[in-house]
C-alpha positions as a Python dict, from the first residue, in 0.01 Angstrom:
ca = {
    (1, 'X'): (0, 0, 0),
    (2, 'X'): (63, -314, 241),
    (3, 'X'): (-210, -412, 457),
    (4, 'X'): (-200, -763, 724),
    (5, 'X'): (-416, -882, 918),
    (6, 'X'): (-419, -1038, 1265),
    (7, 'X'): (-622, -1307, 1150),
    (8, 'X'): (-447, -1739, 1119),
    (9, 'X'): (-525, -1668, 765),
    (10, 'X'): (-711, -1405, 476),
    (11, 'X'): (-817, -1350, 140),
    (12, 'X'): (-599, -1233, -134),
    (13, 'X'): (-883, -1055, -371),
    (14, 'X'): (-629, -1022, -650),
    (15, 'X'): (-548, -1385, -658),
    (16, 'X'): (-846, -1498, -529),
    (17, 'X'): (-723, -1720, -258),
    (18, 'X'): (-652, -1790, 114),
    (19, 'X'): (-267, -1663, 217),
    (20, 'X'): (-121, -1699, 560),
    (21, 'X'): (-164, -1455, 785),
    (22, 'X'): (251, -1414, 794),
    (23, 'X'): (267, -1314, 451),
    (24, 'X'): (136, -915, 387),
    (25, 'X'): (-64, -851, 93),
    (26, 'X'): (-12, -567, -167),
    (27, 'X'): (-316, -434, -263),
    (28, 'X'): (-122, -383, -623),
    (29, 'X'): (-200, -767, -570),
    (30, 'X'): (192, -906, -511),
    (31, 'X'): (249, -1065, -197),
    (32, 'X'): (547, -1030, -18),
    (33, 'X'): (734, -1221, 223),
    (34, 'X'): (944, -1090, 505),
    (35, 'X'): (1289, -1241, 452),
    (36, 'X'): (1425, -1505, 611),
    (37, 'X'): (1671, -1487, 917),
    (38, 'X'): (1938, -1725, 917),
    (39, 'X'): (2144, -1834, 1279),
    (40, 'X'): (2526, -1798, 1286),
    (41, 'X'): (2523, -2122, 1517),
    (42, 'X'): (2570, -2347, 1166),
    (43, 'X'): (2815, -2158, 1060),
    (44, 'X'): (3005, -2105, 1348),
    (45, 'X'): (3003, -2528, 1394),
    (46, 'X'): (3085, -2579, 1005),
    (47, 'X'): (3376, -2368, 1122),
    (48, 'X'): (3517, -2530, 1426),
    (49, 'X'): (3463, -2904, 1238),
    (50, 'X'): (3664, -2760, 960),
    (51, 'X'): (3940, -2621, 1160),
    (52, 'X'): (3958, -2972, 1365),
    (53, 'X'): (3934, -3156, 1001),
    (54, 'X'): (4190, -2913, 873),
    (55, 'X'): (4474, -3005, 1205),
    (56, 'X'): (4416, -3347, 1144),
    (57, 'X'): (4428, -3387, 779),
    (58, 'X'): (4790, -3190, 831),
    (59, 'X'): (4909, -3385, 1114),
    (60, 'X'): (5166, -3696, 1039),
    (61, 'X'): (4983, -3876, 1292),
    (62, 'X'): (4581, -3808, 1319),
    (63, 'X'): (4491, -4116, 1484),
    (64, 'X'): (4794, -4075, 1750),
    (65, 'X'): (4654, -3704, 1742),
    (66, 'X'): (4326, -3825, 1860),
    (67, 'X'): (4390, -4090, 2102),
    (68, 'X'): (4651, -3846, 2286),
    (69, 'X'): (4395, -3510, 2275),
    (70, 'X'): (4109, -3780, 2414),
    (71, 'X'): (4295, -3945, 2707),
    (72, 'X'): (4414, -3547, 2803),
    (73, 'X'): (4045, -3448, 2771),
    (74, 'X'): (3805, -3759, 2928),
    (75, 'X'): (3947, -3785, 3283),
    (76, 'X'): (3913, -3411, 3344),
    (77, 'X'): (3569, -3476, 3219),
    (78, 'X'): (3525, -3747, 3450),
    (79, 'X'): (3614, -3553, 3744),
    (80, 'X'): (3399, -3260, 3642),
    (81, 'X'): (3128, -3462, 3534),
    (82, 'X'): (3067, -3797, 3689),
    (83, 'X'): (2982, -3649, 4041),
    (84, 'X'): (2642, -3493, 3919),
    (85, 'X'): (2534, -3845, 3825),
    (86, 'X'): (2720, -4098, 4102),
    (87, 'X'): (2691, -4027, 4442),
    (88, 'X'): (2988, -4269, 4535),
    (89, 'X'): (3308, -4158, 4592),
    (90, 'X'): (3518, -4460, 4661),
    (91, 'X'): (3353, -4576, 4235),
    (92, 'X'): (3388, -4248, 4096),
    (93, 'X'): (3796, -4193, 4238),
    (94, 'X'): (3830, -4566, 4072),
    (95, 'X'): (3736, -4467, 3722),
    (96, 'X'): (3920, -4124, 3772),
    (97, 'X'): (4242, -4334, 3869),
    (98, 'X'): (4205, -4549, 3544),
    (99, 'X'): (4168, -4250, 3329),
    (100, 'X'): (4453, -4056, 3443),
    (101, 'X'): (4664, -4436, 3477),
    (102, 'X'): (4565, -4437, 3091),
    (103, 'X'): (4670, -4127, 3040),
    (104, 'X'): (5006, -4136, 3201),
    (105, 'X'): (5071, -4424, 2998),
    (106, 'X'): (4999, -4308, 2627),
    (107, 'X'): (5148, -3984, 2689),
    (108, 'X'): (5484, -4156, 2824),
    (109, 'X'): (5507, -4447, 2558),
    (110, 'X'): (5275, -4362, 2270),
    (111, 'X'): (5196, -4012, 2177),
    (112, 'X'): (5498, -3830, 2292),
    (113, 'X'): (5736, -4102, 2093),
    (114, 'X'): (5534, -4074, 1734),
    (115, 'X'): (5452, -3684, 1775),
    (116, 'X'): (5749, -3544, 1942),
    (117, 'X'): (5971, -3821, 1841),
    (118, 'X'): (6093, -3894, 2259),
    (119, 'X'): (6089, -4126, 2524),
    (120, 'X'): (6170, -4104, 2878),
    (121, 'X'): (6126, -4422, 3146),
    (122, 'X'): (6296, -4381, 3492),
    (123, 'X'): (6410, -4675, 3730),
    (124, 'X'): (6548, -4749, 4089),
    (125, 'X'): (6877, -4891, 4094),
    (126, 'X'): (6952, -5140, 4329),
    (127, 'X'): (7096, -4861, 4576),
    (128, 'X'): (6779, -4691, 4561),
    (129, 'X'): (6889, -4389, 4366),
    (130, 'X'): (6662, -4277, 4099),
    (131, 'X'): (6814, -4310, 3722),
    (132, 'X'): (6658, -4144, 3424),
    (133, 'X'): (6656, -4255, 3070),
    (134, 'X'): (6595, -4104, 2720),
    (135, 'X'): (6535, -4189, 2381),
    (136, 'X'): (6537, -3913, 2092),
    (137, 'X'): (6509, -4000, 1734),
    (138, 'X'): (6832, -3891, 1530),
    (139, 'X'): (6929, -3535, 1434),
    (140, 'X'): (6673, -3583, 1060),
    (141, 'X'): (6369, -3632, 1231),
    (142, 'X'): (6172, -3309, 1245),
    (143, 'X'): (5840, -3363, 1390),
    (144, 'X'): (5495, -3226, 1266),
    (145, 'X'): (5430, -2852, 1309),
    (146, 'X'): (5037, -2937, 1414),
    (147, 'X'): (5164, -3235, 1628),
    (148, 'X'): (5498, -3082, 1832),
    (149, 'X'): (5233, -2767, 1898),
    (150, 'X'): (4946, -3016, 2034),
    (151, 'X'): (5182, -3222, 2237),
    (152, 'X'): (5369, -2919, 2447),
    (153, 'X'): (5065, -2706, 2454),
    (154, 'X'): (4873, -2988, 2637),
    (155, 'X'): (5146, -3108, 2819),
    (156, 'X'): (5190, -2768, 2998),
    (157, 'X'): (4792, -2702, 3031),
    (158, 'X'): (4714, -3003, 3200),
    (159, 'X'): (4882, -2958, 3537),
    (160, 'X'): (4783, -2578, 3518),
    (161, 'X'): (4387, -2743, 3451),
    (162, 'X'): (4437, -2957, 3758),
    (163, 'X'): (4626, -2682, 3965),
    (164, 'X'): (4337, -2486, 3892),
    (165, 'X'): (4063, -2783, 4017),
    (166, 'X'): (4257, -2829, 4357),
    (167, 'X'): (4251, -2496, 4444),
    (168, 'X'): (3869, -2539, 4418),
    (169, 'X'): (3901, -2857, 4633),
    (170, 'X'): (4062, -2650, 4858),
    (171, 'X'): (3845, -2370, 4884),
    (172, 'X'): (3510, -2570, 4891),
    (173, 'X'): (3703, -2825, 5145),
    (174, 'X'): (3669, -3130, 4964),
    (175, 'X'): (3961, -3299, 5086),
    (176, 'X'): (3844, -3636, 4949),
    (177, 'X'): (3817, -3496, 4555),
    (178, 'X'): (4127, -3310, 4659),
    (179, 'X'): (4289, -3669, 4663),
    (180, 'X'): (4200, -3764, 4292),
    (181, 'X'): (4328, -3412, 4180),
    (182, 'X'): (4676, -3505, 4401),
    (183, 'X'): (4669, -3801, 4204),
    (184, 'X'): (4623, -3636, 3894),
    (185, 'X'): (4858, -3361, 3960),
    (186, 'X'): (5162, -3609, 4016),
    (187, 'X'): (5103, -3806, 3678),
    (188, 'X'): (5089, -3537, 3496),
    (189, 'X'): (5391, -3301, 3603),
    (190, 'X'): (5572, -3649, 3609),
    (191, 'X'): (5534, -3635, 3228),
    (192, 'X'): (5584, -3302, 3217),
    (193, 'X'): (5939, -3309, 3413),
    (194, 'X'): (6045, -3626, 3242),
    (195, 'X'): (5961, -3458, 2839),
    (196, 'X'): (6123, -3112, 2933),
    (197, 'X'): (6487, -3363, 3033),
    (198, 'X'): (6402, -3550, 2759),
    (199, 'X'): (6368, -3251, 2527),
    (200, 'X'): (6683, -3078, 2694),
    (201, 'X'): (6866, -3410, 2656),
    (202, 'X'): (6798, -3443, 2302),
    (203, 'X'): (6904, -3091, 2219),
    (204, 'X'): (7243, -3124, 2354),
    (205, 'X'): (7332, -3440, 2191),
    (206, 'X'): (7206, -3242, 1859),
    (207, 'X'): (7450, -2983, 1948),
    (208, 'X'): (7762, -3231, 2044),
    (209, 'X'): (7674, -3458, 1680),
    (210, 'X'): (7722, -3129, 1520),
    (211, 'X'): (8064, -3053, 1720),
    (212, 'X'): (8166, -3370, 1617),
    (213, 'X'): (8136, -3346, 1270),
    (214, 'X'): (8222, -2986, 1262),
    (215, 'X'): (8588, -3130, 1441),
    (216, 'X'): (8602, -3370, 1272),
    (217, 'X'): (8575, -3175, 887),
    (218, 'X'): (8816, -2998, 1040),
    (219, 'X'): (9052, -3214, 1109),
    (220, 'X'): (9031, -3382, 779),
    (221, 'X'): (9081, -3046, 623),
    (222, 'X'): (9358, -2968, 812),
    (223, 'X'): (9507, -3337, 669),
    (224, 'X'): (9430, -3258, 319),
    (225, 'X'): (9584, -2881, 369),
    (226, 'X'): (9897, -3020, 529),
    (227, 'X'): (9928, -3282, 252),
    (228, 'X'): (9861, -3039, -57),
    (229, 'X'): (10104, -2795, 136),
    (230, 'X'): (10402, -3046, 183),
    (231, 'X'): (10328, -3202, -171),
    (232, 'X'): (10378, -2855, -329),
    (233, 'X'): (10657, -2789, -104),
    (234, 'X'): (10841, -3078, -221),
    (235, 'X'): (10757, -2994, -588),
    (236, 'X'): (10860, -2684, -624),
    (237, 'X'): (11110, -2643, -300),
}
């Protein structure tokens, strides 16, 4: 039989000592303990650091990884965040204009040239019509799995993210935080439109180096044919 008492602490007759009051006493004169309960919020975080540890140790580029997924991440977090603890607008749209200008930037000339392997700039001729430009590595590159998936995934979430911010702009009638999410908005479907013509771009010159070569094997087969054909011809004829 298992007795406990309500008491901080009592005396264990069979072993002739103070126990805590936690721990029940057999009167066979064994004490037992009830057993110990364990959180899943240790695993659950040994987990998620694993799975993060995991995508970077198999991405070609972990550090690019990084930088890119922490510019796409911190000005979002400065808009969401920074309000609660600065009550100035005019300081808090300046560091939200940095973020998303550094952004812009290492998405446009850094992270979408190593992971991706393109590049896309546009410019105002002097008639003032807009001209595109793209740069795609050749036909061997074949980017990272983990990388190519990070890149378009967060290149298509982010004006969704910000679509989804200025509709609560609109609804709470905050036209002044309505004009960092405008700003926000056009940066980042600017990337977004200039990757998808750089990506379509880069798949049609694929397609037209492989016409080429596929013309001209042919051709050179149809030389070596002809020749092999007119040299038995004249052999035999």
């Amino acid at each position: 039989m298992i007795i406990s008492s309500p008491m901080l602490v009592q005396w264990d007759k069979a072993k002739n000592e103070i126990v805590p009051d936690n721990v029940s006493i057999n009167m066979e004169g064994t004490s037992s303990a009830p057993p110990p309960t364990y959180s899943n919020n240790n695993a659950q975080n040994e987990t998620s650091t694993g799975a993060v540890s995991q995508m970077l140790k198999n991405s070609s580029h972990p550090k690019i990884l990084l930088v890119h997924f922490f510019f796409r991440t911190i000005a979002i977090l400065i808009y969401l965040v920074i309000n609660f603890f600065v009550n100035n607008f005019v300081f808090v749209f300046v560091i939200s204009a940095l973020a998303l200008a550094f952004d812009f930037w290492i998405v446009k000339n850094v992270s979408g040239r190593y992971l991706v392997g393109l590049r896309w700039w546009n410019e105002v001729d002097p008639f003032g019509d807009s001209q595109w430009y793209f740069e795609s590595r050749d036909a061997t590159f074949e980017s990272n799995v983990i990388d190519a998936k990070i890149f378009w995934v967060s290149l298509y979430a982010t004006p969704i993210i910000w679509g989804f911010l200025a509709l609560i702009a609109l609804i709470k009638t905050n036209f002044q935080w309505l004009l960092i999410v405008a700003f926000a908005l056009m940066l980042s479907i600017s990337n977004l439109v200039g990757y998808y013509k750089c990506d379509k771009f880069a798949k049609q010159k694929a397609g037209q180096n492989q016409g080429l070569e596929s013309s001209l094997f042919g051709s050179t087969g149809g030389l070596v044919g002809g020749f092999i054909n007119r040299s038995v011809t004249s052999l035999f004829g």
